[in-house]
Every structure is written in structure tokens, then in C-alpha cells.
C-alpha positions, 0 to 999 in steps of 0.5 A: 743690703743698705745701698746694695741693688742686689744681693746673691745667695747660692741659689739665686738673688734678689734686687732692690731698686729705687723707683723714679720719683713721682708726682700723684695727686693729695686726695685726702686733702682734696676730698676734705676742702670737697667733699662732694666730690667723693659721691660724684666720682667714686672708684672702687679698688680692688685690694692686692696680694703682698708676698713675704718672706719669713725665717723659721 
């Protein structure tokens, strides 16, 4: 697709769009100059389900 935003197939499309560039905090660099501030503000994550497409 390259810089394509949307390739159509007969039964149907698929896009790829850049998202806005962002700004997010380095946490790992953070929690290694402090690392007590792992035990004082923990937060569990659930993990996420990833959709892949395979060829046969």
C-alpha cells in the first residue's frame, strides 16, 4: 500500500491512516532515576486482543 490510505478488493476495503503524533510520558526513564515510584503509584494493565490476518 505504501503511501495508499485505502486499498479496495472485490469484497470489500481496508485503510491505513496515520494517527496524530503525540506527546506521552518516558516511564522507564522516569522509574529508573526513581524507583520508588513504581511501589507508590502501581497500575495494573489488562492485555489486548490483536487481529491478524494470515494467507493460506
Amino acid at each position: 500500500m505504501q503511501q495508499a490510505e485505502r486499498a479496495t478488493f472485490t469484497s470489500g476495503s481496508v485503510t491505513w491512516k496515520k494517527s496524530k503524533d503525540s506527546i506521552s510520558l518516558d516511564s522507564k526513564a522516569l522509574l529508573k532515576q526513581h524507583p520508588e515510584y513504581l511501589s507508590q503509584f502501581p497500575q495494573s494493565k489488562q492485555g489486548s486482543r490483536r487481529f491478524n490476518i494470515y494467507t493460506d
